[in-house]
DSSP file (Angstrom, degrees, kcal/mol; ACC not computed):
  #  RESIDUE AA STRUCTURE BP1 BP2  ACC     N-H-->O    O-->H-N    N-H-->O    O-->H-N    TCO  KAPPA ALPHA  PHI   PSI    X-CA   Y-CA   Z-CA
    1    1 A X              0   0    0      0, 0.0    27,-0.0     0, 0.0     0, 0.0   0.000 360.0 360.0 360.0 116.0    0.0    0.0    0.0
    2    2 A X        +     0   0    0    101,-0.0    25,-0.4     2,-0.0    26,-0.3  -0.335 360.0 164.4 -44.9 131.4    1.2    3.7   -1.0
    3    3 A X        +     0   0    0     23,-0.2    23,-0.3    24,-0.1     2,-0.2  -0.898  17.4 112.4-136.6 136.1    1.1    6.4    1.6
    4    4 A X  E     -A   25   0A   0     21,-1.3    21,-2.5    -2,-0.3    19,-0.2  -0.817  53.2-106.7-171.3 157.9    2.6    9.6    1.8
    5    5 A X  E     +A   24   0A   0     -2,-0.2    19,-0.3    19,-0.2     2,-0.2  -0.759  28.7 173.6-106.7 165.2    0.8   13.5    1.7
    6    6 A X  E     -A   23   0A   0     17,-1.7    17,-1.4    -2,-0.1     2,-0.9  -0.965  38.1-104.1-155.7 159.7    0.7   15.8   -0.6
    7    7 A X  E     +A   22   0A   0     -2,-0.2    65,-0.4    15,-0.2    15,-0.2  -0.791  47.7 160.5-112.4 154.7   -1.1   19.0   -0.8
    8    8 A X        -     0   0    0     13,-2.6     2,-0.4    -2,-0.9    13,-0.3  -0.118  32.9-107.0-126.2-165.1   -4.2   19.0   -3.1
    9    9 A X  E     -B   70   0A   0     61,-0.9    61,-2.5    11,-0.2     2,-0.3  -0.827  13.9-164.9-132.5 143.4   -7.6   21.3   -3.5
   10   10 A X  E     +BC  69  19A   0      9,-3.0     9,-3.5    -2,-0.4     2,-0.3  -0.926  27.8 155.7-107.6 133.6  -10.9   20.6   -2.6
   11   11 A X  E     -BC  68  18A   0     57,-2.2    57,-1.0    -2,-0.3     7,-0.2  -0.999  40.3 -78.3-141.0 156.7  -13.5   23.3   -4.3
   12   12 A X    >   -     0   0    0      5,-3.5     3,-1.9    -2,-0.3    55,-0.1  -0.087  45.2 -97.8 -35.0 149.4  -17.0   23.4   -5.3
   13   13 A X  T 3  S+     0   0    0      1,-0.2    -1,-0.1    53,-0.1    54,-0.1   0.926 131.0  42.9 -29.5 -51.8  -18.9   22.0   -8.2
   14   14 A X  T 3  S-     0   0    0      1,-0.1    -1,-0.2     3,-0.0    -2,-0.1   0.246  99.7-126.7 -84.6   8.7  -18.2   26.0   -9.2
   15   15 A X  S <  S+     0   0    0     -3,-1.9     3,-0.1     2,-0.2    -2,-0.1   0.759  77.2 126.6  43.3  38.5  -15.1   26.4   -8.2
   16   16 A X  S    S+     0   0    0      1,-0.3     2,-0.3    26,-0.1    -1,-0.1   0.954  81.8  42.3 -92.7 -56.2  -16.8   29.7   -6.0
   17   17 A X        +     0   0    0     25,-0.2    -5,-3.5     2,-0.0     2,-0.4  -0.908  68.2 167.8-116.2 122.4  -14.7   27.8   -2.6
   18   18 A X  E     -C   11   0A   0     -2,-0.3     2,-0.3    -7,-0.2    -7,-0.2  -0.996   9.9-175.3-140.8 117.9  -11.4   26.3   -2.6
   19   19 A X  E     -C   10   0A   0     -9,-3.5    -9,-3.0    -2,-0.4     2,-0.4  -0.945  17.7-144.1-131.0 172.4   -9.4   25.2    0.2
   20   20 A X        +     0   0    0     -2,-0.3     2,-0.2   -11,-0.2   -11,-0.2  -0.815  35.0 151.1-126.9 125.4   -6.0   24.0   -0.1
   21   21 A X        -     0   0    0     -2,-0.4   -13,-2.6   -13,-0.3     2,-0.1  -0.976  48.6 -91.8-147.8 166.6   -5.0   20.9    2.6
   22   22 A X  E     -A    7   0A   0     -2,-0.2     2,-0.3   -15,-0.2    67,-0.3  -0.637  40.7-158.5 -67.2 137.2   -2.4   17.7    2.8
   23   23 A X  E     -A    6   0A   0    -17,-1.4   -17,-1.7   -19,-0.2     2,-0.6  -0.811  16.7-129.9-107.2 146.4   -4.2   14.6    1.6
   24   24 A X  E     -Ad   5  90A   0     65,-1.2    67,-1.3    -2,-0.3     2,-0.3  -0.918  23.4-144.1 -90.8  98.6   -3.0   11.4    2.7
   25   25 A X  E     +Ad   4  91A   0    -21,-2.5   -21,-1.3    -2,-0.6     2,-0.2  -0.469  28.7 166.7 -75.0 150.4   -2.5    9.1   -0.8
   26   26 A X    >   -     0   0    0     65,-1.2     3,-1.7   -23,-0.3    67,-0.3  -0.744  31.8-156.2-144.6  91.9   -3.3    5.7    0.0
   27   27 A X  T 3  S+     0   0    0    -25,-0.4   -24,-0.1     1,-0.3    -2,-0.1   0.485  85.6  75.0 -54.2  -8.7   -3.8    3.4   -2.6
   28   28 A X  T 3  S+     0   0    0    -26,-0.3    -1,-0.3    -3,-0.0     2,-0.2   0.727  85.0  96.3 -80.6 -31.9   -6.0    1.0   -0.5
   29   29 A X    <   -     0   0    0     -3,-1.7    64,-1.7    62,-0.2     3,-0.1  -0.347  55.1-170.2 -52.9 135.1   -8.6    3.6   -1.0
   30   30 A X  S    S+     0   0    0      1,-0.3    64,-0.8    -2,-0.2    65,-0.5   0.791  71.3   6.6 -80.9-104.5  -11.3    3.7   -3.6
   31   31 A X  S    S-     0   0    0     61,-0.2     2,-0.6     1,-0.2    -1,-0.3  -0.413 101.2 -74.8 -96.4 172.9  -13.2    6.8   -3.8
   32   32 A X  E     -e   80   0A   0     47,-0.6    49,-1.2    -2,-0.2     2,-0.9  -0.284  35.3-147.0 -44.4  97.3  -12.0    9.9   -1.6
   33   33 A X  E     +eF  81  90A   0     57,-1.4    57,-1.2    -2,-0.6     2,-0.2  -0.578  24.2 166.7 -63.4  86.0  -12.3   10.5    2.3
   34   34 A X  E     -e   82   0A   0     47,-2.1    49,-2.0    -2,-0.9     2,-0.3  -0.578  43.7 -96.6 -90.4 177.3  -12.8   13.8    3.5
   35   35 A X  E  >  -e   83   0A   0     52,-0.2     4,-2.2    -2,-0.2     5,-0.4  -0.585  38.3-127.9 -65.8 125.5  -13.8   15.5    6.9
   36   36 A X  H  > S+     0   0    0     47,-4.2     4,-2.9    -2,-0.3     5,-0.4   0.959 106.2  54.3 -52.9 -43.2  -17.6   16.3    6.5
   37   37 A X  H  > S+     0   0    0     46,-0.4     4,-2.8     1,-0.2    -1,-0.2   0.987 100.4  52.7 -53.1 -58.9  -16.9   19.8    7.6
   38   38 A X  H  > S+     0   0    0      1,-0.2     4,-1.6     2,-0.2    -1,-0.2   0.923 116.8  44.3 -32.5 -56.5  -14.4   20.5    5.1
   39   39 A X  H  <>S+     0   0    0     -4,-2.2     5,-1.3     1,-0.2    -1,-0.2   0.975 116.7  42.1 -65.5 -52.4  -17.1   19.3    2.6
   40   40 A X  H ><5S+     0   0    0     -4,-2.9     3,-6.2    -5,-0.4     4,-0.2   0.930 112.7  59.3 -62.3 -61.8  -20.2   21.2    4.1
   41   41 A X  H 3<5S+     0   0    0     -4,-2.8    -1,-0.2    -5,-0.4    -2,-0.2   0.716 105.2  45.2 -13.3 -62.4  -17.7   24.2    4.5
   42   42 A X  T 3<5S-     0   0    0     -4,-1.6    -1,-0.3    -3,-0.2    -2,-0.2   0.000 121.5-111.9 -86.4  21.8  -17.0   24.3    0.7
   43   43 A X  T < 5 +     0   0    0     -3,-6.2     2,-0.6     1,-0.2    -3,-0.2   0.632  66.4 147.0  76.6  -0.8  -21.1   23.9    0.1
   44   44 A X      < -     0   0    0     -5,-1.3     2,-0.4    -4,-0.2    -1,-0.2  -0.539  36.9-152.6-110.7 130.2  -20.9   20.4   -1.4
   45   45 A X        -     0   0    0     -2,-0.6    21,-0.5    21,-0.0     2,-0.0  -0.901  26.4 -99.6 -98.2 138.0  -24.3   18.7   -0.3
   46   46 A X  E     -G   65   0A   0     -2,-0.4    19,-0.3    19,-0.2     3,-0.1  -0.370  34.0-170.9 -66.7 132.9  -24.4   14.5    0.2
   47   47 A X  E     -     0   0A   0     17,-1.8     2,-0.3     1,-0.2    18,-0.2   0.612  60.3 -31.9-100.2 -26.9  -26.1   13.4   -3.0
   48   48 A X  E     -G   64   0A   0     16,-0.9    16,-1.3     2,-0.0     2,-0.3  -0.923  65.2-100.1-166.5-178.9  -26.5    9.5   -1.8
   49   49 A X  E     -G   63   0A   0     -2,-0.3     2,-0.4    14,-0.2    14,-0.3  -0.884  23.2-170.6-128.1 173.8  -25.0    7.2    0.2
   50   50 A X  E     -G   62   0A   0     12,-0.8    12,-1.9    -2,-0.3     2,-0.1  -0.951  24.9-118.1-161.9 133.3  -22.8    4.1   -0.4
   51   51 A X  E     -G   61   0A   0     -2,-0.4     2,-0.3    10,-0.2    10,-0.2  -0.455  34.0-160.5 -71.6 142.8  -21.4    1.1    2.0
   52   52 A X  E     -G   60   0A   0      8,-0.7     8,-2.9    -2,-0.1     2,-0.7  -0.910  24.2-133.0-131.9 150.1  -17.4    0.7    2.7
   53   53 A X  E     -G   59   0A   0     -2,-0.3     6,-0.2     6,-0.2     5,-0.2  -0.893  28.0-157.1-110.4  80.1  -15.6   -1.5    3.6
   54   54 A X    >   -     0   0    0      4,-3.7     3,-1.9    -2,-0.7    -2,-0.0  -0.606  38.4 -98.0-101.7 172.2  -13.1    0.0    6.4
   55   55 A X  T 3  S+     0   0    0      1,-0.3    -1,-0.1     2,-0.2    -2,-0.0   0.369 115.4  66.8 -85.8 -14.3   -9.8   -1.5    7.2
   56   56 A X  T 3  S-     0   0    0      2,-0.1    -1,-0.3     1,-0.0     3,-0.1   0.841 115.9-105.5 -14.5 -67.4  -11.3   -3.4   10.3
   57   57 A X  S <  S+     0   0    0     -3,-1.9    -3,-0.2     1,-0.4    -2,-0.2  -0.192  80.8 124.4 148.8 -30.6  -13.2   -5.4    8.4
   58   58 A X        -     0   0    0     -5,-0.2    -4,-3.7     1,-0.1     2,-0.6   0.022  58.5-116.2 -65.4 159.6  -16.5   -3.6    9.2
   59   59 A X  E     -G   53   0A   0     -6,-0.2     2,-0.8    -3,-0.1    -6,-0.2  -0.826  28.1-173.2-102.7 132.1  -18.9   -2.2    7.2
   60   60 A X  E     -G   52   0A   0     -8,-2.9    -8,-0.7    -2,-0.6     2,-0.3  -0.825  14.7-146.6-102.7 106.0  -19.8    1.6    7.1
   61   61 A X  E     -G   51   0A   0     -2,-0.8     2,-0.3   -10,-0.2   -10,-0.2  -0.466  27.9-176.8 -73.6 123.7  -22.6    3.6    5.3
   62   62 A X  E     -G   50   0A   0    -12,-1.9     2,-1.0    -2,-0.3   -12,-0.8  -0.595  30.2-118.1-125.3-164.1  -21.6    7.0    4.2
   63   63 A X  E     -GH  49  82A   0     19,-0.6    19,-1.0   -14,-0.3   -14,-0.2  -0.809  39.2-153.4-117.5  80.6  -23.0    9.9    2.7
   64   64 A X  E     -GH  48  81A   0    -16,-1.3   -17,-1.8    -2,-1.0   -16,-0.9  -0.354  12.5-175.4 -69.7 168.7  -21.3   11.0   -0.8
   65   65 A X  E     -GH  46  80A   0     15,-1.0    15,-1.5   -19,-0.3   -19,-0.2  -0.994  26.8-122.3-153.5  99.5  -20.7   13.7   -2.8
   66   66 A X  E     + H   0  79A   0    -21,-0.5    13,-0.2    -2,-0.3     2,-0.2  -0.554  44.0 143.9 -82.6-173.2  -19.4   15.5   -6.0
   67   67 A X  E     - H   0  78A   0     11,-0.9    11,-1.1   -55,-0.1     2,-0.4  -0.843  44.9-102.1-168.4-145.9  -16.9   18.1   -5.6
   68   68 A X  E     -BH  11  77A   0    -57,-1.0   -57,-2.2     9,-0.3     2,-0.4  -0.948  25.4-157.6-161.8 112.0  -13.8   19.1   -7.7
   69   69 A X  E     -BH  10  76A   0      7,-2.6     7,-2.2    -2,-0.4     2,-0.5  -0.840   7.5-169.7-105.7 139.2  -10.0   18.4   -7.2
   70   70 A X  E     +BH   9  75A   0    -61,-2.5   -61,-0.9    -2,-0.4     2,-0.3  -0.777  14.1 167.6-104.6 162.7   -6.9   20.2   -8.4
   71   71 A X  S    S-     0   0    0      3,-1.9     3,-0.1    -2,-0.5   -63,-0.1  -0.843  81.0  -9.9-161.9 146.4   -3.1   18.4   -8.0
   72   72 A X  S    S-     0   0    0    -65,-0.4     2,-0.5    -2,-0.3     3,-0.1   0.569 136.3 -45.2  34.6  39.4   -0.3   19.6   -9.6
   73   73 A X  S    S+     0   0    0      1,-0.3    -1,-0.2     0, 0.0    -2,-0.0  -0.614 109.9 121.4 102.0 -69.1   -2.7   22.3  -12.1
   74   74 A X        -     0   0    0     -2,-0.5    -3,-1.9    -4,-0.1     2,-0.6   0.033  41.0-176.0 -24.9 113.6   -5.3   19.4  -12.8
   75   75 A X  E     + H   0  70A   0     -5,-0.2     2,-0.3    -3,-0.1    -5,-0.2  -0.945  12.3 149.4-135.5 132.5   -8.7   19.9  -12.0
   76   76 A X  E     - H   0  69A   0     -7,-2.2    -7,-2.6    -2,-0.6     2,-0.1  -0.910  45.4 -90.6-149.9 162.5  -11.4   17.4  -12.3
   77   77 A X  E     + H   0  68A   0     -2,-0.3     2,-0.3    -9,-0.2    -9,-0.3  -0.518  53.1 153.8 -68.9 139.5  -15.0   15.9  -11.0
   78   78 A X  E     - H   0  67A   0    -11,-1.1   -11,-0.9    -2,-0.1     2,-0.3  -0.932  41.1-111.1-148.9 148.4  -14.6   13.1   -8.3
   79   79 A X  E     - H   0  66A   0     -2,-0.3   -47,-0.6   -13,-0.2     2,-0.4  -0.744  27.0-162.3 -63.8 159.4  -16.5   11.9   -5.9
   80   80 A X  E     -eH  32  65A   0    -15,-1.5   -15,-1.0    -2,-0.3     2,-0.3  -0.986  14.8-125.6-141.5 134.1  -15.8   12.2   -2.3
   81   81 A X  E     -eH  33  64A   0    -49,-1.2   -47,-2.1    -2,-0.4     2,-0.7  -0.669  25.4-124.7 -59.4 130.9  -17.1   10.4    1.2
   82   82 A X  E     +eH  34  63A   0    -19,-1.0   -19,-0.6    -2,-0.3     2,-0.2  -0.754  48.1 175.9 -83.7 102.2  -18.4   12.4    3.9
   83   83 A X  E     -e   35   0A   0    -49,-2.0   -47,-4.2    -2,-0.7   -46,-0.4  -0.699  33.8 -59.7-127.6 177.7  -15.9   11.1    6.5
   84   84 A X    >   -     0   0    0    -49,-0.2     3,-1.9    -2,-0.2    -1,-0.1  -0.379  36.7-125.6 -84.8 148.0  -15.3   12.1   10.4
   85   85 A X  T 3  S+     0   0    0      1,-0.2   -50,-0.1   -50,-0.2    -1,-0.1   0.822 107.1  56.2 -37.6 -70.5  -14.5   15.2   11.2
   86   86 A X  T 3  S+     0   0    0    -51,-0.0     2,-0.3     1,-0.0    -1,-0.2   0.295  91.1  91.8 -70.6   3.6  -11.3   14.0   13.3
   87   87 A X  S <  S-     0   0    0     -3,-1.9   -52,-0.2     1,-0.1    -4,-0.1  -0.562  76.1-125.8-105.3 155.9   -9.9   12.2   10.3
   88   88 A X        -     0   0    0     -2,-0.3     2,-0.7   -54,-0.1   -65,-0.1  -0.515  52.8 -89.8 -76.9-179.0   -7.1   13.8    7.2
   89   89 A X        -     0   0    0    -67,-0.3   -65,-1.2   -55,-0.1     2,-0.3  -0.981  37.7-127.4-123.6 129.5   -8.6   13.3    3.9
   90   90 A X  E     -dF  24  33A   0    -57,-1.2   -57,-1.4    -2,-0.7     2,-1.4  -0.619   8.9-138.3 -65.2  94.9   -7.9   10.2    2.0
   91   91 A X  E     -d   25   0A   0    -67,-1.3   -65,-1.2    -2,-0.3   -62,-0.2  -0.464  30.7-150.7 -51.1  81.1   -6.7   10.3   -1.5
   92   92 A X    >>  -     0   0    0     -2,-1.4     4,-2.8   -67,-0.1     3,-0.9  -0.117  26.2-123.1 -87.0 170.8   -8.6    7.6   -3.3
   93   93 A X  H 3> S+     0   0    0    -64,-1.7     4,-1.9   -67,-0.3     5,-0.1   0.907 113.1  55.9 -36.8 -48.6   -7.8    5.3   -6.5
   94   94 A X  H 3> S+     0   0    0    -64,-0.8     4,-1.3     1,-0.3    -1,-0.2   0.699 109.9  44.8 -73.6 -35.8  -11.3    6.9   -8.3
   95   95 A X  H <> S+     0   0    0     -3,-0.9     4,-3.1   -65,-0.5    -1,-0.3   0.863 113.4  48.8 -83.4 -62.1  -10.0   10.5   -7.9
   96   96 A X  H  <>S+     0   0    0     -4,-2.8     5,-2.3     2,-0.2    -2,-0.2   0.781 112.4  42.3 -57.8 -23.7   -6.8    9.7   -9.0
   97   97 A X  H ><5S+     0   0    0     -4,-1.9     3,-1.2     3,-0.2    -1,-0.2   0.749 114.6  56.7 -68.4 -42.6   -7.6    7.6  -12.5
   98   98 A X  H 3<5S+     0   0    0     -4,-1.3    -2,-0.2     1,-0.3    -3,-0.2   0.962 108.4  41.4 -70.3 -48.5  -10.1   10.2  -13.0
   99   99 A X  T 3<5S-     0   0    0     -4,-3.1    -1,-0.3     2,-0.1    14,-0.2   0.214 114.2-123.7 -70.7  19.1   -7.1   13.0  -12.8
  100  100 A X  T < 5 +     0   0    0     -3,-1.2    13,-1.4     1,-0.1    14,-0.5   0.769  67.0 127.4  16.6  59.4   -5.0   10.4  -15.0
  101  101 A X  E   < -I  112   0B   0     -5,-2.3     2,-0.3    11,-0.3    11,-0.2  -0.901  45.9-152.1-132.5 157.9   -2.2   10.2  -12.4
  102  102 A X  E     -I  111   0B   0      9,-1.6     9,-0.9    -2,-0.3     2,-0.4  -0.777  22.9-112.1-112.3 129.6   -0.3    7.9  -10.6
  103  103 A X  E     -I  110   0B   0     -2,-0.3     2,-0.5     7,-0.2     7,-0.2  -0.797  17.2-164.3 -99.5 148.9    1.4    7.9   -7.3
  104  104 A X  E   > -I  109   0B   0      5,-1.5     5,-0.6    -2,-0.4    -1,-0.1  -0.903  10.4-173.8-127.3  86.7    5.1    7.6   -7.4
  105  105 A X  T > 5S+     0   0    0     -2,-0.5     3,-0.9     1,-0.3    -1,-0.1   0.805  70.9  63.9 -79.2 -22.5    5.7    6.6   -3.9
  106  106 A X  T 3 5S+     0   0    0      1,-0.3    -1,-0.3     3,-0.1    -2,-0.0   0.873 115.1  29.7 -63.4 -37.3    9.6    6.8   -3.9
  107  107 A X  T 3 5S-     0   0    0      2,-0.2    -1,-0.3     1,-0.0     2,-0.2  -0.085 110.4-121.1-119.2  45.1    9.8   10.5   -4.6
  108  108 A X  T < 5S+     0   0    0     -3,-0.9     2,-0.2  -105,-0.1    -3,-0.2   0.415  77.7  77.1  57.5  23.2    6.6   11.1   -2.8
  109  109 A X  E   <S-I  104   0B   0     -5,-0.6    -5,-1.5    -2,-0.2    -2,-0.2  -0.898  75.0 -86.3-149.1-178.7    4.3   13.0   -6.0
  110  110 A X  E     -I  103   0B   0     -2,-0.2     2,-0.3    -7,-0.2    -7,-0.2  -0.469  25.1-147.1-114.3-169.8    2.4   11.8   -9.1
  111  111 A X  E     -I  102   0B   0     -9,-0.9    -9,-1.6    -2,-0.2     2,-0.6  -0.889  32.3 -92.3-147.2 144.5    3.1   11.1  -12.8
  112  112 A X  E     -I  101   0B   0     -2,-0.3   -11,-0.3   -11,-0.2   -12,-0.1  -0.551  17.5-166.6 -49.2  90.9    1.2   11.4  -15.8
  113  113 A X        +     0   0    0    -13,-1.4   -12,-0.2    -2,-0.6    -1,-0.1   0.754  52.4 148.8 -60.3  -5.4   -0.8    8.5  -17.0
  114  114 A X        +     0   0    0    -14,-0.5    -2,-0.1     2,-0.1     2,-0.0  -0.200  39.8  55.2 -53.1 137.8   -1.0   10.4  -20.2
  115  115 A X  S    S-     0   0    0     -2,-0.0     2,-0.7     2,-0.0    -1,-0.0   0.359  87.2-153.8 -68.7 145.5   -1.2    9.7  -23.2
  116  116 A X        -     0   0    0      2,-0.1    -2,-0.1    -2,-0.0    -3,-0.0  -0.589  12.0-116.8 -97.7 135.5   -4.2    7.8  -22.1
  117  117 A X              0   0    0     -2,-0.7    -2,-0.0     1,-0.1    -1,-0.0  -0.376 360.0 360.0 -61.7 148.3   -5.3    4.4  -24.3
  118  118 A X              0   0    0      0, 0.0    -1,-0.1     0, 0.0    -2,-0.1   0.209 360.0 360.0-109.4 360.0   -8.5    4.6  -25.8
């Protein structure tokens, strides 16, 4: 499993609120964890919900989300999980494919999957 932080943006669908924090990448993740505040903060309202799987074993229901992430100039649609408050936000797989990048866990940042196969 990949770990390491890097700092990202989270903004609105509208890009009207953007705030800038360390994500923790993790490659065991699927879609993206954030703190529910951070999300309500920046306006982004729970559209549905969806069960996970957390590293316990248990299962969790959470409240999803769109929102909009930049790294490294990129900015794209992702979805994100409405995750506790007291937790960093989790850089998932879904976010990252979507941004066609890669984590490059020896030098800590990401790489182009570009040009991307059709």
């Amino acid at each position: 499993m990949t770990t390491f932080t890097y700092p990202i943006e989270v903004a609105d669908l509208d890009l009207q609120r953007i705030q800038r924090v360390e994500a923790v990448v993790n490659s065991g993740v699927f879609f993206t964890i954030a703190p529910s505040s951070l999300l309500q903060g920046l306006g982004i309202e729970p559209i549905g919900t969806r069960r996970f799987r957390m590293t316990d074993g248990t299962l969790r229901e959470m409240d999803i989300g769109h929102a909009r992430l930049r790294i490294d100039g990129r900015f794209d649609y992702t979805i994100v999980a409405f995750g506790d408050d007291s937790d960093p936000l989790l850089l998932g797989e879904y976010t990252l494919i979507g941004l066609a990048l890669a984590p490059d866990p020896e030098r800590r940042r990401f790489v182009s999957l570009e040009p991307l196969p059709l």
